[in-house]
C-alpha positions as CSV (number, residue, x, y, z in Angstrom):
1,X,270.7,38.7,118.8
2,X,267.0,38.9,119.5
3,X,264.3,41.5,118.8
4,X,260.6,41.8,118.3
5,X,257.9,44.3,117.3
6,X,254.5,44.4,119.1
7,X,251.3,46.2,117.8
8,X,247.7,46.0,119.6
9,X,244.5,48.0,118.8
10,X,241.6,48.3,119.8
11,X,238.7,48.1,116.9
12,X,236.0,48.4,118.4
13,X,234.0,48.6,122.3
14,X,234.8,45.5,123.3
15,X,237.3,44.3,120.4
16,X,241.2,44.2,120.4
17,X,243.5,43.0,117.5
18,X,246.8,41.7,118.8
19,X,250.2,41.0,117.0
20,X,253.6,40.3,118.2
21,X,256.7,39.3,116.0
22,X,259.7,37.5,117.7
23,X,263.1,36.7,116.0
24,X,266.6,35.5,117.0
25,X,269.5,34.8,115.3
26,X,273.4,33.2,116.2
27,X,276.0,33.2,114.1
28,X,279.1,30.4,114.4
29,X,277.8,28.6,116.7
30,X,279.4,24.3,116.9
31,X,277.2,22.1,115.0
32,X,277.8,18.1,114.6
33,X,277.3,15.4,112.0
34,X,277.6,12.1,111.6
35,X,280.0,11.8,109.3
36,X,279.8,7.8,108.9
37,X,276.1,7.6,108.2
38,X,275.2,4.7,105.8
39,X,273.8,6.1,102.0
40,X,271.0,3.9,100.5
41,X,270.4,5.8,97.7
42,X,271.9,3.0,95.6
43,X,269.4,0.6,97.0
44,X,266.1,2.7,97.1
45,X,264.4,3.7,100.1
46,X,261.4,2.0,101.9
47,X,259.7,3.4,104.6
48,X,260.7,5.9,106.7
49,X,263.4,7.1,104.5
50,X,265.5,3.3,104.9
51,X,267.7,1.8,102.3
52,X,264.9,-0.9,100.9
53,X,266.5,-4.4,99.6
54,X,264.6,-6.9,97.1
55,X,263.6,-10.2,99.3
56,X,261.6,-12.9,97.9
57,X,257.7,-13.8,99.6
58,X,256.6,-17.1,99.1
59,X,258.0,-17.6,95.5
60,X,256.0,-14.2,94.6
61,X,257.6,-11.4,92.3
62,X,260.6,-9.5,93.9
63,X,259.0,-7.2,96.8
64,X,260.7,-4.0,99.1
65,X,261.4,-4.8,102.2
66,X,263.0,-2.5,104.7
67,X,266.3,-4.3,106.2
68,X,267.1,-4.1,110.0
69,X,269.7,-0.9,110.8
70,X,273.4,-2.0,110.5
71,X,275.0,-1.1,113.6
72,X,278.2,1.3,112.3
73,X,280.9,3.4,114.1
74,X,279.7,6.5,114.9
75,X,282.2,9.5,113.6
76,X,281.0,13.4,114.7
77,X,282.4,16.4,113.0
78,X,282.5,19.6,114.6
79,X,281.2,22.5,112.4
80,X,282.2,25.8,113.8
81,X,280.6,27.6,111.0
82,X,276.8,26.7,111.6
83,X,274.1,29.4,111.9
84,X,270.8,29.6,113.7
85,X,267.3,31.9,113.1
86,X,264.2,31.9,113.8
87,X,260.8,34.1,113.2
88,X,257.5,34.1,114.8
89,X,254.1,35.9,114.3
90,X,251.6,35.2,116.9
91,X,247.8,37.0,116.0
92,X,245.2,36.8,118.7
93,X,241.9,38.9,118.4
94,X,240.2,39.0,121.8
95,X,236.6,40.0,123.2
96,X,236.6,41.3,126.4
97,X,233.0,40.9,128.1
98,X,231.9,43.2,130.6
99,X,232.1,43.0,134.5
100,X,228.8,40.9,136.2
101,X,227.7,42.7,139.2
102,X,226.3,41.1,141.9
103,X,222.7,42.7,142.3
Protein backbone atom coordinates (compact mmCIF):
# COMPACT_ATOMS: atom_id res chain seq x y z
CA UNK A 1 0.00 0.00 0.00
CA UNK A 2 1.18 3.50 -0.77
CA UNK A 3 -0.21 6.96 -0.23
CA UNK A 4 0.82 10.47 0.15
CA UNK A 5 -0.51 14.00 0.97
CA UNK A 6 0.67 17.14 -0.89
CA UNK A 7 0.16 20.82 0.26
CA UNK A 8 1.74 24.06 -1.60
CA UNK A 9 1.07 27.76 -0.94
CA UNK A 10 1.91 30.55 -1.94
CA UNK A 11 3.02 33.21 0.88
CA UNK A 12 3.76 35.86 -0.71
CA UNK A 13 4.51 37.57 -4.63
CA UNK A 14 7.16 35.68 -5.47
CA UNK A 15 7.18 32.99 -2.50
CA UNK A 16 5.86 29.30 -2.41
CA UNK A 17 6.01 26.84 0.58
CA UNK A 18 5.99 23.26 -0.58
CA UNK A 19 5.30 19.91 1.34
CA UNK A 20 4.82 16.51 0.20
CA UNK A 21 4.52 13.31 2.56
CA UNK A 22 5.12 9.80 0.98
CA UNK A 23 4.54 6.44 2.75
CA UNK A 24 4.40 2.69 1.91
CA UNK A 25 3.91 -0.20 3.62
CA UNK A 26 3.98 -4.43 2.90
CA UNK A 27 2.96 -6.82 5.07
CA UNK A 28 4.42 -10.72 4.92
CA UNK A 29 6.63 -10.30 2.72
CA UNK A 30 10.04 -13.29 2.80
CA UNK A 31 12.81 -12.07 4.74
CA UNK A 32 16.36 -14.03 5.31
CA UNK A 33 18.95 -14.49 8.04
CA UNK A 34 21.90 -15.98 8.62
CA UNK A 35 21.09 -18.28 11.02
CA UNK A 36 24.86 -19.54 11.60
CA UNK A 37 26.41 -16.18 12.19
CA UNK A 38 29.38 -16.27 14.72
CA UNK A 39 28.46 -14.37 18.43
CA UNK A 40 31.45 -12.50 20.01
CA UNK A 41 29.81 -11.18 22.70
CA UNK A 42 31.74 -13.47 24.93
CA UNK A 43 34.97 -12.07 23.61
CA UNK A 44 34.22 -8.21 23.39
CA UNK A 45 34.02 -6.43 20.27
CA UNK A 46 36.77 -4.34 18.53
CA UNK A 47 36.25 -2.30 15.75
CA UNK A 48 33.68 -2.43 13.51
CA UNK A 49 31.47 -4.40 15.71
CA UNK A 50 34.24 -7.77 15.52
CA UNK A 51 34.72 -10.23 18.22
CA UNK A 52 38.20 -8.59 19.70
CA UNK A 53 40.75 -11.35 21.24
CA UNK A 54 43.71 -10.44 23.83
CA UNK A 55 47.17 -10.79 21.76
CA UNK A 56 50.42 -9.85 23.28
CA UNK A 57 52.73 -6.60 21.56
CA UNK A 58 56.27 -6.78 22.22
CA UNK A 59 55.99 -8.15 25.86
CA UNK A 60 53.59 -5.09 26.56
CA UNK A 61 50.31 -5.40 28.73
CA UNK A 62 47.51 -7.59 27.04
CA UNK A 63 46.06 -5.27 24.04
CA UNK A 64 42.51 -5.74 21.62
CA UNK A 65 43.13 -6.84 18.59
CA UNK A 66 40.54 -7.56 16.02
CA UNK A 67 41.04 -11.32 14.68
CA UNK A 68 40.73 -12.12 10.82
CA UNK A 69 36.79 -13.36 9.94
CA UNK A 70 36.48 -17.24 10.31
CA UNK A 71 35.10 -18.48 7.27
CA UNK A 72 31.69 -20.55 8.51
CA UNK A 73 28.78 -22.29 6.57
CA UNK A 74 26.38 -20.15 5.68
CA UNK A 75 22.67 -21.30 6.80
CA UNK A 76 19.53 -18.77 5.49
CA UNK A 77 16.18 -18.94 7.09
CA UNK A 78 13.17 -17.92 5.38
CA UNK A 79 10.93 -15.50 7.38
CA UNK A 80 7.51 -15.29 5.79
CA UNK A 81 6.27 -13.06 8.53
CA UNK A 82 8.57 -9.81 7.84
CA UNK A 83 7.12 -6.33 7.36
CA UNK A 84 8.22 -3.36 5.49
CA UNK A 85 7.34 0.81 5.92
CA UNK A 86 8.47 3.65 5.18
CA UNK A 87 7.70 7.67 5.63
CA UNK A 88 8.96 10.70 3.95
CA UNK A 89 8.59 14.52 4.36
CA UNK A 90 10.23 16.48 1.70
CA UNK A 91 9.94 20.71 2.50
CA UNK A 92 11.14 23.03 -0.22
CA UNK A 93 10.45 26.83 -0.08
CA UNK A 94 11.06 28.34 -3.56
CA UNK A 95 11.57 31.99 -5.06
CA UNK A 96 10.43 32.34 -8.27
CA UNK A 97 12.22 35.49 -10.07
CA UNK A 98 10.68 37.30 -12.66
CA UNK A 99 10.89 36.85 -16.61
CA UNK A 100 14.15 39.06 -18.21
CA UNK A 101 12.99 40.65 -21.28
CA UNK A 102 15.08 41.29 -23.93
CA UNK A 103 14.94 45.23 -24.54
Amino acid sequence: MMWNLSYQRQIATNWVIKANYMATRAGIILGAGDINQAVGSALGTGRGGQPALPTPTNGAPLTWTTPPRAVLLQYRAVDPGANSEYHGLLLAIERHFPAITPS
